[in-house]
C-alpha positions as CSV (number, residue, x, y, z in Angstrom):
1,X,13.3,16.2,-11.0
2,X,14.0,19.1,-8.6
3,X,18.0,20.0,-8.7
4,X,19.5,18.2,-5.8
5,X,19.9,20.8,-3.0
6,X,22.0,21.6,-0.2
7,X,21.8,23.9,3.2
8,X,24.4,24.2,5.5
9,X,24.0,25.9,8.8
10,X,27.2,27.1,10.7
11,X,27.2,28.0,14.4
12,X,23.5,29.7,14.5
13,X,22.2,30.2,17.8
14,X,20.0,27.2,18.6
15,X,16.4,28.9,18.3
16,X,17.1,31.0,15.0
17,X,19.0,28.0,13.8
18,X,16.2,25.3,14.7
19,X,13.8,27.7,12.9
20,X,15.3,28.3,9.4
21,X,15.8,24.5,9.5
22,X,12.5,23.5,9.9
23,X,11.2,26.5,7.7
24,X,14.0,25.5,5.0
25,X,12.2,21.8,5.4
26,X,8.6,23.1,5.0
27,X,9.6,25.0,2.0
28,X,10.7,22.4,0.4
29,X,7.9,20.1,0.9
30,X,5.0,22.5,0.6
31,X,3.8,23.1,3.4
32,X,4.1,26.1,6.7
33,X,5.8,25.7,10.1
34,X,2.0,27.0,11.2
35,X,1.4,23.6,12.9
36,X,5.1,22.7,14.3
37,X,6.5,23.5,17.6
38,X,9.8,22.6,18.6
39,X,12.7,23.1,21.0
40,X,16.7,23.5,20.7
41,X,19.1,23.4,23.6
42,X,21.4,26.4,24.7
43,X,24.8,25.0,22.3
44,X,24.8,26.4,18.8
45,X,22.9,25.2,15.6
46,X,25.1,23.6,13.2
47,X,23.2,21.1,10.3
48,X,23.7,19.9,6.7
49,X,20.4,19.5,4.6
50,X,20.1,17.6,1.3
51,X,17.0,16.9,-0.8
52,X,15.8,15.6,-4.1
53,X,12.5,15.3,-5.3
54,X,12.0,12.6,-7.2
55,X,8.9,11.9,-9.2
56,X,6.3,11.9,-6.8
57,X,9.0,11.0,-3.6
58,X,10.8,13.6,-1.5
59,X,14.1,12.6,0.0
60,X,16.1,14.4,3.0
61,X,19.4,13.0,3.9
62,X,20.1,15.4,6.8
63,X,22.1,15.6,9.8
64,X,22.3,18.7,12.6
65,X,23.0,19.1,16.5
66,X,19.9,18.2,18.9
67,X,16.5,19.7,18.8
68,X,12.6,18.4,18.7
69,X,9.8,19.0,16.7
70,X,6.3,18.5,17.7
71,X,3.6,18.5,14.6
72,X,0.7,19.6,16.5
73,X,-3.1,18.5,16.3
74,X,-5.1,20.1,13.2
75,X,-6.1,23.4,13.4
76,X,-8.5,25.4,11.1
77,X,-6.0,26.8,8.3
78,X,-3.5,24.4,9.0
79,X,-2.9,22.1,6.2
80,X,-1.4,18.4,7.3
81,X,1.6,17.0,5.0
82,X,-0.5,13.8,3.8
83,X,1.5,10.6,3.6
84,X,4.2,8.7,5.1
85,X,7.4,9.0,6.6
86,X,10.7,6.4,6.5
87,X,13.6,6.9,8.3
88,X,16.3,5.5,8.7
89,X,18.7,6.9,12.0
90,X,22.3,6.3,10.3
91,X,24.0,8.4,13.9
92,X,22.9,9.5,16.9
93,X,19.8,8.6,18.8
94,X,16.3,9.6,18.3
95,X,12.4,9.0,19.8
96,X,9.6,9.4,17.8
97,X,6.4,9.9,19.6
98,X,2.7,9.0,18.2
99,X,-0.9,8.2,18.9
100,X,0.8,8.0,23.0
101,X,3.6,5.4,21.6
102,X,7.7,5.7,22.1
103,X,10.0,3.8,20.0
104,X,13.7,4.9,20.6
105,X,16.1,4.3,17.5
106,X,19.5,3.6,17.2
107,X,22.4,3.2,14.7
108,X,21.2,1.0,11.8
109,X,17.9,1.0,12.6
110,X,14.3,2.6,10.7
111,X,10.9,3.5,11.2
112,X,7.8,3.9,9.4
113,X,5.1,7.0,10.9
114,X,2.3,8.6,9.3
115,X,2.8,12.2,8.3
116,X,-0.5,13.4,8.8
117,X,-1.0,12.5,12.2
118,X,0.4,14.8,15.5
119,X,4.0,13.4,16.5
120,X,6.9,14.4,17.8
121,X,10.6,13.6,16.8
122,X,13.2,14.2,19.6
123,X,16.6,14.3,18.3
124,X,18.3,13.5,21.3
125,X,22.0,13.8,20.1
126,X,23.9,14.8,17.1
127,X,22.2,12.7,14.6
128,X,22.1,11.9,10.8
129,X,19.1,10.7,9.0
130,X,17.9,9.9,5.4
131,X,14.0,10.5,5.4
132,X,11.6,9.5,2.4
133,X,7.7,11.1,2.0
134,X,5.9,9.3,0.2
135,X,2.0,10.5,-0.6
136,X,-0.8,9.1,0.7
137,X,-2.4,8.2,-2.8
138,X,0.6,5.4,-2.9
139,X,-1.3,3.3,0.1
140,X,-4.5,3.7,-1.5
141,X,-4.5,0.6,-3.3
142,X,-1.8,-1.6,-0.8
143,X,-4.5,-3.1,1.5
144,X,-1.5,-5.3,2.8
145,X,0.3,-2.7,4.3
146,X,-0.8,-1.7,7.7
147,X,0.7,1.4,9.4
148,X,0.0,0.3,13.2
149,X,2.5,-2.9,13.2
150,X,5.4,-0.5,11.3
151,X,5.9,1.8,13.8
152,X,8.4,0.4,15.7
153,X,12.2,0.0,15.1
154,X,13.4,-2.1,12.5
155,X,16.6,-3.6,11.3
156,X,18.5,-2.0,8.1
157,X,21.4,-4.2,8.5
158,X,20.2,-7.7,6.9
159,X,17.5,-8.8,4.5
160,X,14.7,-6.5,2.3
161,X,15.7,-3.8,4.7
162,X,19.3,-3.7,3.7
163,X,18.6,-4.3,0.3
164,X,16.1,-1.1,0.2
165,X,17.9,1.5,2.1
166,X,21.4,0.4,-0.1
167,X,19.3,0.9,-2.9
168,X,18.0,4.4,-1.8
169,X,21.2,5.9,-0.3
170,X,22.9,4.8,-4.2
171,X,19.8,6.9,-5.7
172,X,20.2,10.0,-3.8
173,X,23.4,9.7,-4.4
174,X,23.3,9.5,-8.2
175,X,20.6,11.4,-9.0
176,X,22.0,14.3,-10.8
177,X,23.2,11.7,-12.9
178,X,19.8,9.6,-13.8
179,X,18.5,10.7,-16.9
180,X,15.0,12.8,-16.6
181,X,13.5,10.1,-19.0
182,X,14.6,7.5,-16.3
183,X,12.8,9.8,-13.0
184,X,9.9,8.2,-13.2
185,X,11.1,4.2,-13.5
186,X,13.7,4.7,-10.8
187,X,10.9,6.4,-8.6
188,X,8.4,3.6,-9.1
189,X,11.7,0.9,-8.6
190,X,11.5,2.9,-4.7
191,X,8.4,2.8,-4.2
192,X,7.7,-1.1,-5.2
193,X,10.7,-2.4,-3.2
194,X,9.5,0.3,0.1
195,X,6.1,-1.3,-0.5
196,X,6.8,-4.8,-0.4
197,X,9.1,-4.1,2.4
198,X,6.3,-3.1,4.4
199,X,3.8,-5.6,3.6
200,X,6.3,-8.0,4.6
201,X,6.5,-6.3,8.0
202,X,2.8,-5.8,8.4
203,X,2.1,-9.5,9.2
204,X,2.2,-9.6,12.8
205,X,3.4,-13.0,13.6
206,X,3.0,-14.7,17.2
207,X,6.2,-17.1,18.6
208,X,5.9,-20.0,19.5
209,X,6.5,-21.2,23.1
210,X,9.6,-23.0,21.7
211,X,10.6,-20.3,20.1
212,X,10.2,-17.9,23.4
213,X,12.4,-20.3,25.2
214,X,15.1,-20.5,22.8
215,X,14.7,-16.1,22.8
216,X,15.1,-16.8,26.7
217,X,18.3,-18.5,26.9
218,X,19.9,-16.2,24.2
219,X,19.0,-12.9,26.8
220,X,19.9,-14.8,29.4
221,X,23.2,-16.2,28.3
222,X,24.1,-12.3,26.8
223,X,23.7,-10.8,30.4
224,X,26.1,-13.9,31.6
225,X,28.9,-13.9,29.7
226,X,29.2,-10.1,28.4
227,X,32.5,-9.9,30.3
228,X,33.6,-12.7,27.4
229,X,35.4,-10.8,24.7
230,X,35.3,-14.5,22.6
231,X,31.0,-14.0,23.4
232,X,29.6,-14.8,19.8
233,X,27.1,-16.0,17.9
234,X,29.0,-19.4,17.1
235,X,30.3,-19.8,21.3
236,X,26.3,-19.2,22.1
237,X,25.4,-22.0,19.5
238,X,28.0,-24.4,21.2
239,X,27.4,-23.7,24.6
240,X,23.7,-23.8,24.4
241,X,24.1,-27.2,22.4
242,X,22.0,-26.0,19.5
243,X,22.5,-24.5,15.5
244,X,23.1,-20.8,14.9
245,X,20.1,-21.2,12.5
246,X,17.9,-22.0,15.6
247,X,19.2,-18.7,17.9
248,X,18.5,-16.7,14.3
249,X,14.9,-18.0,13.9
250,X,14.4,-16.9,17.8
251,X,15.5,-13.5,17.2
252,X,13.9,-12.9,13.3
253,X,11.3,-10.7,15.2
254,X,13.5,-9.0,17.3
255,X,14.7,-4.9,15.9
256,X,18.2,-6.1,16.1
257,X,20.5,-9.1,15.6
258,X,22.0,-11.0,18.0
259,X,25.5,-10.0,17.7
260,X,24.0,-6.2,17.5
261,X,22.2,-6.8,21.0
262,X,25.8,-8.0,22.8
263,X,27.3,-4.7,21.6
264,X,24.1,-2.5,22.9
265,X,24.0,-4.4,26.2
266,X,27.3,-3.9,26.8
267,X,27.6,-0.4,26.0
268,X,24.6,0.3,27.9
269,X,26.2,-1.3,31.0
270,X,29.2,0.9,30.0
271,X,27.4,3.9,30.5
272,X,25.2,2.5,34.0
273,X,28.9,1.9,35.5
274,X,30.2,5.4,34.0
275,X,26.8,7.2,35.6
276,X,26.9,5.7,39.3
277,X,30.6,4.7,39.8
278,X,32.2,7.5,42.4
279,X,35.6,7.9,40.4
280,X,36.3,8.1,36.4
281,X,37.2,4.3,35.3
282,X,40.4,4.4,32.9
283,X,39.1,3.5,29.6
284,X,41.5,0.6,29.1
285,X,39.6,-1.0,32.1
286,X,36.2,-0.1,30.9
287,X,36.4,-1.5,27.6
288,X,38.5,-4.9,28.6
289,X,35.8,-5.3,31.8
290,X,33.2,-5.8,29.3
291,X,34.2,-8.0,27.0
292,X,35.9,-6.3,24.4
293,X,39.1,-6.9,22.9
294,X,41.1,-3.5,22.5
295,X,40.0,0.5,24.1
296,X,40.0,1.2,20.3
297,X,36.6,-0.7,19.5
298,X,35.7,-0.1,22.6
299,X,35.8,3.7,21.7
300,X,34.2,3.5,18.2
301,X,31.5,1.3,19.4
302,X,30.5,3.5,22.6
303,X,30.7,6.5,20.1
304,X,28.6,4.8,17.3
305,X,25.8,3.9,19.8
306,X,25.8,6.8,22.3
307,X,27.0,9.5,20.0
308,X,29.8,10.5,21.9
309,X,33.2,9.2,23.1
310,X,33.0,7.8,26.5
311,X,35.7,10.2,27.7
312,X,32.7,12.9,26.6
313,X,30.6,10.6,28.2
314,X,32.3,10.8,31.4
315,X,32.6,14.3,31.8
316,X,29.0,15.2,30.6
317,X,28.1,12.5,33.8
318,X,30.2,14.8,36.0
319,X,29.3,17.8,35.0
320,X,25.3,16.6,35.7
321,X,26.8,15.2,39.3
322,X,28.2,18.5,40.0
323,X,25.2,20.5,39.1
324,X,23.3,22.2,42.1
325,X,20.2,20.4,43.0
C-alpha cells in the first residue's frame, strides 16, 4: 500500500493553483495533464488532497475552492486513465458532463462515470469529495453492471449506498493502520460491495401507473404545504389517507428521499425569492415563511445545500444586480 498522502494548497492564485492540483492528481494516478483542460475563477486557490492506494483501487478524499476540468477527446500520445470513477459530493455542488448528458449533484448524493471517456466536472462551489478509480479489468467479467443507467445521481443516505460509502470513508480512514497482509482482502471487500451496488442499480425498472400517481400527489402536496414547518413524511401519509410504506415505494427510484426533497424545494424557493425580491428579506422571515422551525436550521440547511450562508447568498445576488450590463 502506497503511504497515505496529503497536499495542502494555501491562497495560490487560481490558475497556478488549479494546475499543480490537477498535476499533483495525475501524478499520483499515472498518468499527464496532456489531455485535461480546465478553468479557475479570479479568487485564490485553496484545496486539501488525500489519497491511498490500495491494492489495485485509488482513493481521493479531496476538497478545494471552484474550478472545472474538461478530459478531452483522445489524441495521438495521449494515454486515457482506463476505468471508472465513484464519487460521492459530501459539500458543495457539482455537474458532471458526458457523452452530451448533465446530472447536477448535491449533498449526499454519488455518481458513477467512465474514466476513459471525454467529460467534464464543474465544481461549481467550494466542494468536498471522496473519489474511487477502479480499473477497467474489474468490469470485465460483471456483465450485470451497465455504465449507461449509473450515471445519474444517486442516494448515499439509506440502503447499499450508505452501507458502501460508510464502509469506504472508515477504510481511508484507517488505512495506515490495516496490516499489508490484510491490503489485498480489504480491497477486494470494496470492490465486491461497489460491485453489487451497481448491479443493483443497473436494472432499470419502469413504474407503474399506480405508482406514478402516488409520485404525483407526493410533488404535488410538497409544493402545497412547504410553508408547513410540521410538513413530514407521517402528516403526508395522513393527509393523503395512505401508509408511509406506500409514499416510500413511490419515491424508491427517485435520487433523493422524500423528506430530502421538502428541504431542496424549499431552499430552492429560498434562493428564487432571495434572486428576484427588490429588498434583502430578514432571515428570521425567510426561514419561518418557508416552513422551518428556527433561522438556525434555516441557516445550516441553506448552507449545506447551496454552499454558502444565505446572508452570502444575498449579497453575491446584489452584487450580480449591481453589475453593469
Amino acid at each position: 500500500m502506497r503511504q497515505h498522502q496529503c497536499f495542502k494548497f494555501q491562497s495560490a492564485p487560481a490558475a497556478k493553483g488549479v494546475h499543480e492540483w490537477l498535476s499533483m492528481w495525475s501524478e499520483l494516478i499515472g498518468r499527464t495533464t496532456s489531455s485535461l483542460e480546465w478553468a479557475a475563477g479570479n479568487m485564490a486557490f485553496h484545496g486539501r488532497m488525500e489519497f491511498i492506494e490500495l491494492s489495485h483501487l485509488k482513493i481521493f478524499w479531496a476538497s478545494s475552492t471552484p474550478f472545472s476540468v474538461r478530459r478531452v477527446a483522445a489524441s495521438p500520445g495521449v494515454s486515457f486513465s482506463r476505468g471508472i470513477k465513484v464519487m460521492l459530493q459530501l459539500r458543495g455542488k457539482t455537474s458532471v458532463v458526458q457523452h452530451g448528458k448533465t446530472v447536477e449533484l448535491g449533498q449526499g448524493q454519488w455518481i458513477c462515470y467512465d474514466a476513459g471517456s471525454p467529460y467534464e466536472v464543474i465544481n461549481q462551489s467550494d466542494f468536498e469529495q471522496i473519489t474511487l478509480m477502479v480499473p477497467r479489468e474489474s468490469l470485465a467479467v460483471r456483465h450485470d453492471v451497465k455504465m449507461a443507467p449509473l450515471f445519474r445521481a444517486h442516494g448515499a443516505e439509506t440502503g447499499l449506498g450508505k452501507v458502501f460509502w460508510d464502509f469506504l470513508k472508515n477504510v481511508f480512514k484507517e488505512s495506515d493502520a490495516i496490516d499489508p497482509q490484510c491490503e489485498s482482502s480489504v480491497a477486494s471487500a470494496v470492490e465486491g460491495m461497489l460491485m453489487q451496488l451497481l448491479s443493483t442499480l443497473s436494472v432499470v425498472h419502469t413504474p407503474t401507473p399506480v405508482t406514478q400517481d402516488v409520485k404525483s400527489l407526493i410533488l404535488q402536496h410538497i409544493n402545497d404545504n412547504l410553508h408547513d414547518p410540521e410538513l413530514s413524511l407521517e402528516s403526508m401519509a395522513h393527509a393523503l389517507g395512505t401508509t408511509k410504506r406506500t409514499l416510500h415505494r413511490a419515491f424508491v427510484h427517485e435520487n433523493e428521499s422524500i423528506s430530502e426533497r421538502i428541504w431542496r424545494v424549499r431552499i430552492e424557493r429560498c434562493q428564487a425569492v432571495i434572486e428576484h425580491a427588490s429588498t434583502d428579506w430578514s432571515i428570521t422571515d425567510l426561514a419561518f415563511s418557508h416552513g422551518f422551525k428556527d433561522a438556525a436550521h434555516f441557516s445550516r440547511r441553506f448552507k449545506q445545500l447551496a454552499g454558502v450562508s444565505p446572508r452570502a447568498y444575498q449579497a453575491m445576488t446584489r452584487q450580480l444586480a449591481e453589475r453593469p450590463a
